[in-house]
C-alpha positions as CSV (number, residue, x, y, z in Angstrom):
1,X,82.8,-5.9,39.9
2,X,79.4,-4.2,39.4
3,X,80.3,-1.3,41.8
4,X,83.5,-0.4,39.7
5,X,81.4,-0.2,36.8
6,X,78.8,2.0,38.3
7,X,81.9,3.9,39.3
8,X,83.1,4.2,35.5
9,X,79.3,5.0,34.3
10,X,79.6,7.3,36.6
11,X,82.9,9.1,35.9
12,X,81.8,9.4,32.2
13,X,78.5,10.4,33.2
14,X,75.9,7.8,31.9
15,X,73.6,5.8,34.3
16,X,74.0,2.4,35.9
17,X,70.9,1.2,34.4
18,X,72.8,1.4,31.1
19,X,75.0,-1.3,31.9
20,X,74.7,-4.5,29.6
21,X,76.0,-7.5,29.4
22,X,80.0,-7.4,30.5
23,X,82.6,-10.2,31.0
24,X,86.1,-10.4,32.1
25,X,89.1,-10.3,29.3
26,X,92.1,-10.2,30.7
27,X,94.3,-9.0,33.3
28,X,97.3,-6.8,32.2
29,X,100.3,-6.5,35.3
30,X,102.3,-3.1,34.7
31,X,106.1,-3.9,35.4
32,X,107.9,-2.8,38.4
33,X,109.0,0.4,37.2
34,X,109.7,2.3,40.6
35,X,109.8,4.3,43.1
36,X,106.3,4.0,43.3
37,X,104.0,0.5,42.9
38,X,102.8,-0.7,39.3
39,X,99.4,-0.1,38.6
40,X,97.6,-3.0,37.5
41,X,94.4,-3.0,34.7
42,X,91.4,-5.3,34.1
43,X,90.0,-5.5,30.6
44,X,86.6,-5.9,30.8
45,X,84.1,-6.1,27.6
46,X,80.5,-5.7,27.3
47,X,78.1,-3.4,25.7
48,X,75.7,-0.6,26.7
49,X,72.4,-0.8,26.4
50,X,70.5,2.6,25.4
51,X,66.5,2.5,25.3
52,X,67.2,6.3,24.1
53,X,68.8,6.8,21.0
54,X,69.7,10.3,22.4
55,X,71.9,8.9,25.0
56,X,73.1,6.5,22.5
57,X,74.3,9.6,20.6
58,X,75.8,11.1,23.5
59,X,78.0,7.8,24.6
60,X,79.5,7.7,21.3
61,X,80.7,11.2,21.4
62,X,82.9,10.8,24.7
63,X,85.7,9.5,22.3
64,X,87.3,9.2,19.4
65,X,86.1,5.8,18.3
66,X,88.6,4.3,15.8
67,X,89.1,0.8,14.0
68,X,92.1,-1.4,15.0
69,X,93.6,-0.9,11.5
70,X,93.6,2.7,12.2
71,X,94.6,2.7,16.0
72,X,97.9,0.6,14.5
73,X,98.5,2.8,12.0
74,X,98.5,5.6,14.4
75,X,101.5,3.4,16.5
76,X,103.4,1.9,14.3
77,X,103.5,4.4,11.5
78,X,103.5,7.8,13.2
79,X,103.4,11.3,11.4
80,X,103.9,14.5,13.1
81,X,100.9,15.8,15.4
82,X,99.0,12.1,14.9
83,X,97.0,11.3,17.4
84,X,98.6,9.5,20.6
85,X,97.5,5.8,21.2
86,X,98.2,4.9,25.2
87,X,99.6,1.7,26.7
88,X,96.4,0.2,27.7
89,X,94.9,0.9,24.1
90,X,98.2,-1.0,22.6
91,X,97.7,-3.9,25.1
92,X,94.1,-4.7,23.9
93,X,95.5,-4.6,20.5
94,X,98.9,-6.4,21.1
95,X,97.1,-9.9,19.2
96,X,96.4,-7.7,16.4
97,X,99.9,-6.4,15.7
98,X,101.5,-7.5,12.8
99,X,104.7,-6.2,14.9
100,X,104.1,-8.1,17.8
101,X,107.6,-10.0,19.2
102,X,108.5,-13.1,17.6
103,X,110.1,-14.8,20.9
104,X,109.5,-15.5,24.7
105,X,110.3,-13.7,27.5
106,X,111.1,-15.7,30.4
107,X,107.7,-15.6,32.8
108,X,108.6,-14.2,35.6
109,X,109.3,-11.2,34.1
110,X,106.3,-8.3,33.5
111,X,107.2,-6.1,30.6
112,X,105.5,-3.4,28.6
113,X,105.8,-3.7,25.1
114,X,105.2,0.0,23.5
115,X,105.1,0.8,21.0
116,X,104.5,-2.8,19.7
117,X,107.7,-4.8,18.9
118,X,109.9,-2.3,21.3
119,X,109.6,-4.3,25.0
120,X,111.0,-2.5,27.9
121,X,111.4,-4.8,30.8
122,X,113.2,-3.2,34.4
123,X,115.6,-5.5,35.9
124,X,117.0,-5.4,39.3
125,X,120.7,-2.6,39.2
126,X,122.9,-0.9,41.2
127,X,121.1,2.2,40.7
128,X,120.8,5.2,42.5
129,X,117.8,5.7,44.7
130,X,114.9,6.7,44.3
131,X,115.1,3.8,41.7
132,X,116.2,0.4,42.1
133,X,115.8,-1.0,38.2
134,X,117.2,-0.2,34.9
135,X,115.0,-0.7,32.0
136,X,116.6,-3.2,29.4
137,X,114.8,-2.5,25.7
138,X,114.6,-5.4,23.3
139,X,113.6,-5.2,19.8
140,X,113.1,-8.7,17.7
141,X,110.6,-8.3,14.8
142,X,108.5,-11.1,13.4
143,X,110.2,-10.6,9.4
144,X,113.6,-10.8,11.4
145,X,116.2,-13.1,9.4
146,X,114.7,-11.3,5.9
147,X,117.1,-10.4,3.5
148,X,117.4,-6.4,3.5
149,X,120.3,-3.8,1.9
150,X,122.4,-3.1,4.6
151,X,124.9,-1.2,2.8
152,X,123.4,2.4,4.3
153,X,123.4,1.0,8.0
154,X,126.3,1.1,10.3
155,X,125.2,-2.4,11.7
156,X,122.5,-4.5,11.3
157,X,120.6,-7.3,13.3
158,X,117.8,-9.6,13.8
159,X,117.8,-8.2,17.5
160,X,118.4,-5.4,19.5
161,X,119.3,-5.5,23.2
162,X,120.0,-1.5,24.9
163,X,121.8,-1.2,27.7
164,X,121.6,-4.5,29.9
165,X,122.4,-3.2,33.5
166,X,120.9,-5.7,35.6
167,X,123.0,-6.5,38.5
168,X,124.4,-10.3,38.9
169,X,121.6,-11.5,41.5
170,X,119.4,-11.1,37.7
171,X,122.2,-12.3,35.5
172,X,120.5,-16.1,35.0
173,X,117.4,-14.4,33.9
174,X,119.7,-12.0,31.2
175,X,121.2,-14.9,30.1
176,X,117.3,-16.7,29.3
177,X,116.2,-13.5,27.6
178,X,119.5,-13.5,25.4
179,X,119.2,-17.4,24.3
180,X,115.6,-16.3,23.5
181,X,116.4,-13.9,20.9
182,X,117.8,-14.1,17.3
183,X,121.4,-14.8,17.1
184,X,122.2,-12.1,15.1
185,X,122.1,-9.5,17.7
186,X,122.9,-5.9,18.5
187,X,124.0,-4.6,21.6
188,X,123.4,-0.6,22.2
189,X,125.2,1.1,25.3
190,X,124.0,4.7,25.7
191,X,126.9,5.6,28.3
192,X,129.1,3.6,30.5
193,X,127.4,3.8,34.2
194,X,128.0,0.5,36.0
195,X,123.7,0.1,36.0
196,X,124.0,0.6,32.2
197,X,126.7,-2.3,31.1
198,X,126.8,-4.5,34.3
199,X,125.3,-7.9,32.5
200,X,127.5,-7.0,29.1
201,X,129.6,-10.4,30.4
202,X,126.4,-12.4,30.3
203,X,125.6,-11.3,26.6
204,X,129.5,-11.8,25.6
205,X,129.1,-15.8,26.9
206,X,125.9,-16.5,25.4
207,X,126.2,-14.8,22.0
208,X,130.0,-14.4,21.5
209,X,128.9,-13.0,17.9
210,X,126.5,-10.2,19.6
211,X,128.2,-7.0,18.2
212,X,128.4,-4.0,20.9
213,X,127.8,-0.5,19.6
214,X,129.0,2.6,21.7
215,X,130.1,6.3,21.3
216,X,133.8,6.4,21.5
217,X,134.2,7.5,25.0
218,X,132.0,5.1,26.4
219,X,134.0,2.7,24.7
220,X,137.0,3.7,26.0
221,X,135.4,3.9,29.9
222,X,133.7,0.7,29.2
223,X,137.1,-0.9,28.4
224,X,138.5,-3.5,26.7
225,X,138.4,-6.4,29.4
226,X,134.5,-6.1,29.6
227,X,133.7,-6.9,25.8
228,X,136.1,-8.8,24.1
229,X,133.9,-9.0,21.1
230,X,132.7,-7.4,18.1
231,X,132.0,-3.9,18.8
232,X,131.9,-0.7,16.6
233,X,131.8,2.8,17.8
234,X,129.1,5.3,16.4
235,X,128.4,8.8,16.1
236,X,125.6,11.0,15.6
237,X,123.0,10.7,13.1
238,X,124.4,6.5,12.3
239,X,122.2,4.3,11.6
240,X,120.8,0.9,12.5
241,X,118.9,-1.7,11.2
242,X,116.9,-3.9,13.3
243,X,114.8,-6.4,11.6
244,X,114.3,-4.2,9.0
245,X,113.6,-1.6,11.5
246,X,115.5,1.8,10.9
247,X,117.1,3.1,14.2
248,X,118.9,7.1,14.6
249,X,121.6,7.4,16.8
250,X,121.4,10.8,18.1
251,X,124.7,11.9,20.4
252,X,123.0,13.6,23.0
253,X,126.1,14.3,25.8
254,X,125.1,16.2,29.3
255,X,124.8,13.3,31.5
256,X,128.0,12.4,30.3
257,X,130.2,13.0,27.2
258,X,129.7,9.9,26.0
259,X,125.9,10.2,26.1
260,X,123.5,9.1,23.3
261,X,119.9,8.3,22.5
262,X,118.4,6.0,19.6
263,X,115.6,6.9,18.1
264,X,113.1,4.2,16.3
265,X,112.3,5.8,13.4
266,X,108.8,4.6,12.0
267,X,107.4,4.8,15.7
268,X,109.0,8.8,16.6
269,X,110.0,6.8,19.9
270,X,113.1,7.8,21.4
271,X,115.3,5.8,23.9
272,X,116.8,8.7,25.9
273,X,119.2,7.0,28.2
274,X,119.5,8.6,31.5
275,X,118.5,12.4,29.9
276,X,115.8,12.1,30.9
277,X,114.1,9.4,33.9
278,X,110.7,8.6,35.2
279,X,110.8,10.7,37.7
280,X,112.5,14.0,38.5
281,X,115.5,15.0,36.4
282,X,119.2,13.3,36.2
283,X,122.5,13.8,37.8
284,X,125.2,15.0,35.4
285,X,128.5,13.1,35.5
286,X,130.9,15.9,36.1
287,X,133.5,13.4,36.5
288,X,132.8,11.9,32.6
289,X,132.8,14.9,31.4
290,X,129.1,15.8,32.1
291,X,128.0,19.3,31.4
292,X,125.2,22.0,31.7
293,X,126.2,23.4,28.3
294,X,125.9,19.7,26.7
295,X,122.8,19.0,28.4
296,X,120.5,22.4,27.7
297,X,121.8,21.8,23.6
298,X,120.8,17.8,24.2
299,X,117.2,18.9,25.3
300,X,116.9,21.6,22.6
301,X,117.7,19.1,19.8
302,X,115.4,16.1,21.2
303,X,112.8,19.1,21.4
304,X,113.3,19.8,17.7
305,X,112.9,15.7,17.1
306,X,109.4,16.2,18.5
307,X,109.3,12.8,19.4
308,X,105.9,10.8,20.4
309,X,107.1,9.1,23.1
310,X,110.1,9.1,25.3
311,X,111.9,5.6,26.5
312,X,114.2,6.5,30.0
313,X,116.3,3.8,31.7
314,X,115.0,4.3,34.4
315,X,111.4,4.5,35.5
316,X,107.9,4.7,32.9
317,X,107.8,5.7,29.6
318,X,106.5,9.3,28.9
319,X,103.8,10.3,26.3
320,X,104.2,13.9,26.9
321,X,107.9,14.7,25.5
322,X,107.4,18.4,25.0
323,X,106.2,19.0,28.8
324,X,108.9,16.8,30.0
325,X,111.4,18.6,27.9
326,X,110.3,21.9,29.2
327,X,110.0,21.0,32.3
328,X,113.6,19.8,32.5
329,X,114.5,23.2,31.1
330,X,112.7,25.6,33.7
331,X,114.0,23.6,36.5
332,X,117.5,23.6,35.5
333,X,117.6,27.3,35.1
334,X,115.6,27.8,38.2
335,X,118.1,25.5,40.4
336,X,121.0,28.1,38.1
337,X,119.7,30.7,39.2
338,X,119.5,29.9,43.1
339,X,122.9,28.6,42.9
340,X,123.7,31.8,41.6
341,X,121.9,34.1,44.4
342,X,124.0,31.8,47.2
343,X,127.1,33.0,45.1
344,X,125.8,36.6,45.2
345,X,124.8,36.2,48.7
346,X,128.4,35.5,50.0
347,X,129.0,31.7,49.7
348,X,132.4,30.7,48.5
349,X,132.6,27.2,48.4
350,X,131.1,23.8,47.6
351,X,129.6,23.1,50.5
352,X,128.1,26.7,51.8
353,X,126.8,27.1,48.1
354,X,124.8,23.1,48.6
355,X,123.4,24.0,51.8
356,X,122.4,27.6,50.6
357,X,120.6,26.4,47.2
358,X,119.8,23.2,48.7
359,X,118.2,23.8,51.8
360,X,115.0,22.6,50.9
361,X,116.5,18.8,50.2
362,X,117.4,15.9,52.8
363,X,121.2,16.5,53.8
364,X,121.8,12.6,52.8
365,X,121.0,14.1,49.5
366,X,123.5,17.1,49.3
367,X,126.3,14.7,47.5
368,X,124.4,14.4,44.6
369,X,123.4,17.7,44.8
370,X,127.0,18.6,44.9
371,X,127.5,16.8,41.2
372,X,124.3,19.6,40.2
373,X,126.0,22.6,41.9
374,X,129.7,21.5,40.1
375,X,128.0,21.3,37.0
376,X,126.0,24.8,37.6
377,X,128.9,26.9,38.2
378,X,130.9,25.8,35.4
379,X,128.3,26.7,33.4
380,X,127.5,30.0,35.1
381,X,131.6,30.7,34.3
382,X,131.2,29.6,30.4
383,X,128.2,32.3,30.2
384,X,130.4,34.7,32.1
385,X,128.0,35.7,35.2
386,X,129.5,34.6,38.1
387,X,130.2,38.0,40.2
388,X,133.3,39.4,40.3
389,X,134.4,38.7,44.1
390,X,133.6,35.3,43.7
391,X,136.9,32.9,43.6
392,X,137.2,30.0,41.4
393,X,140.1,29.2,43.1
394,X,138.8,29.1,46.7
395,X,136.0,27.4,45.2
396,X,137.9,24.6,43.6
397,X,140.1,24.1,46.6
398,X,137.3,23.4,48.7
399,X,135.9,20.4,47.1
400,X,138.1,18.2,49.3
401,X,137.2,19.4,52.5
402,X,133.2,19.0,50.8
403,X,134.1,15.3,50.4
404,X,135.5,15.2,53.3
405,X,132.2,16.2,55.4
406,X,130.1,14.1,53.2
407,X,132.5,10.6,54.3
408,X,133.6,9.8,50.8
409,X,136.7,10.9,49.1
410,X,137.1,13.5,45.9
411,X,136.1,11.0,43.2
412,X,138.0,12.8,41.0
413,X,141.2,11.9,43.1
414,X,140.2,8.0,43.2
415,X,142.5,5.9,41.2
């Protein structure tokens, strides 16, 4: 323990010798969040001791040094261009919160709850590699049950579950966190992927009265057989009240047509579905009517939310929105534009057009590639640059033999 301190004097440049008195708090586990392995963090406290008020001077000006009051403030009523409080920051000061959840997650479970009263716990889905959870978020407020005008809200609750996923190996412990909430609950579906709505059964036995909210056609994929129940479909800009929480649903298609995001209003956090993910950037559903043009307007609007944090389904939460957003939008025209110099270059069909813009990926990889590429040229044809000796007939007719190669059949033939 006393070497990792001297390492942390150290790293913000103070001496060993200025090390006091320090015990251990506690020991915050980060959930399994994938690909990679949760990092894990020890709260130590202490305090330094200076002989020189000169190097007193100089410890307090390595940060901003803020009171708890003002630290919540900063998460739980956030203005545009506040200043960002972390995870670890809102863990010390989760006993503080006067948002902090009202109910018990089961304990085997590590979640993260940020900002406080929003937890985000992964579960166990059929996902696609290189992640093997979906993040269920749960929202259940200590004033839940108070009585609040409701008039103005396309549904309200005393609980919030989005997008329970978890595959049925995990459905006993869905079922635990389901009896542990409020009975008046809400159930959000941002689109209709099997790792999205795979525990919506479990939720239907234990609360028969939860009430399911979807965009139309994710309603219409999800199907009537899977939730029997209440259920109301919603549109951009609706709104939800959680607790007395405000929610935004903002439609946000691309990754399908169905796609949409919520954002928590008071916090600028925005649950983004499968826009955006912990790591690297989404397949469109091209067979769900997923689309370039969809998704570049989606990212353009959740740039103009400015929102402080961002909430994927899949994989950590993200405190830089603006670089992610970019990010996503240099990379997609950069993969547009390769896909459109193997055009140029000669290649005529699906597969010739993968292996020329993908050559740089693992081949095991190419059929979800070939979802990107789909997705690409369509869009390429609606801004009206694909060259002129370049067939959209021979292109489309080649899918099968794509499919084919890959061993899977045209999905869009299945059924």
């Amino acid at each position: 323990a006393r070497s990792a301190l001297d390492q942390v004097m150290s790293q913000v440049g103070l001496p060993s010798e200025n090390i006091g008195h320090w015990v251990y708090w506690k020991f915050v586990e980060e959930p399994d969040f994938g690909p990679g392995s949760p990092v894990h963090t020890v709260f130590i406290l202490g305090m330094f001791k200076f002989e020189d008020k000169n190097m007193r001077d100089s410890c307090l000006e390595l940060g901003k040094w803020i009171s708890v009051c003002s630290a919540l403030r900063l998460l739980l009523e956030v203005n545009p261009n506040d200043d960002r409080v972390g995870p670890l920051v809102a863990a010390m000061l989760s006993s503080d919160s006067s948002k902090a959840v009202n109910w018990r997650i089961p304990p085997m479970f590590h979640f993260q709850e940020y900002p406080p009263g929003i937890c985000i716990l992964p579960m166990r889905s059929r996902t696609a590699k290189p992640f093997h959870t979906t993040n269920l978020v749960i929202m259940a407020r200590v004033n839940a049950g108070e009585d609040i005008e409701c008039s103005a809200f396309i549904a309200s609750g005393d609980a919030l579950i989005v997008d329970p996923g978890c595959c049925s190996k995990f459905h006993a412990e869905l079922e635990d966190i389901v009896a542990a909430l409020p009975r008046k609950l809400v159930v959000f579906i941002t689109h209709h992927h099997y790792d999205h709505v795979d525990g919506l059964s479990v939720i239907q036995k234990c609360n028969p009265d939860a009430l399911l909210l979807a965009h139309e056609n994710t309603m219409s994929r999800i199907g009537k057989d899977a939730w029997t129940s209440g259920s109301a479909k919603i549109s951009d800009c609706d709104e939800i009240c959680i607790g007395g929480e405000r929610l935004r649903v903002i439609f946000a298609p691309g990754h399908t047509d169905g796609h949409v995001a919520l954002l928590h209003v008071s916090t600028n956090s925005l649950v983004v579905g499968d826009h955006c993910v912990g790591q690297g950037s989404a397949v469109l559903d091209v067979t769900s009517g997923g689309n370039m043009k969809d998704y570049f307007q989606t990212t353009y609007r959740f740039l103009e939310l400015s929102p402080h944090v961002l909430i994927p389904m899949h994989g950590r939460i993200n405190f830089w929105p603006k670089r992610m957003l970019c990010g996503y939008l240099k990379h997609r025209r950069d993969r547009e534009r390769s896909i459109l110099n193997a055009i140029e270059s000669g290649a005529q069909t699906l597969f010739d057009i993968v292996v020329k813009s993908y050559s740089d990926v693992d081949a095991k990889l190419w059929l979800y590639a070939s979802s990107n590429v789909r997705v690409h040229v369509d869009h390429l044809a609606y801004q009206g640059k694909l060259p002129k000796g370049f067939s959209l007939e021979t292109y489309l007719c080649s899918f099968d033999a794509f499919f084919s190669k890959m061993g899977v059949q045209n999905p869009q033939r299945e059924g």
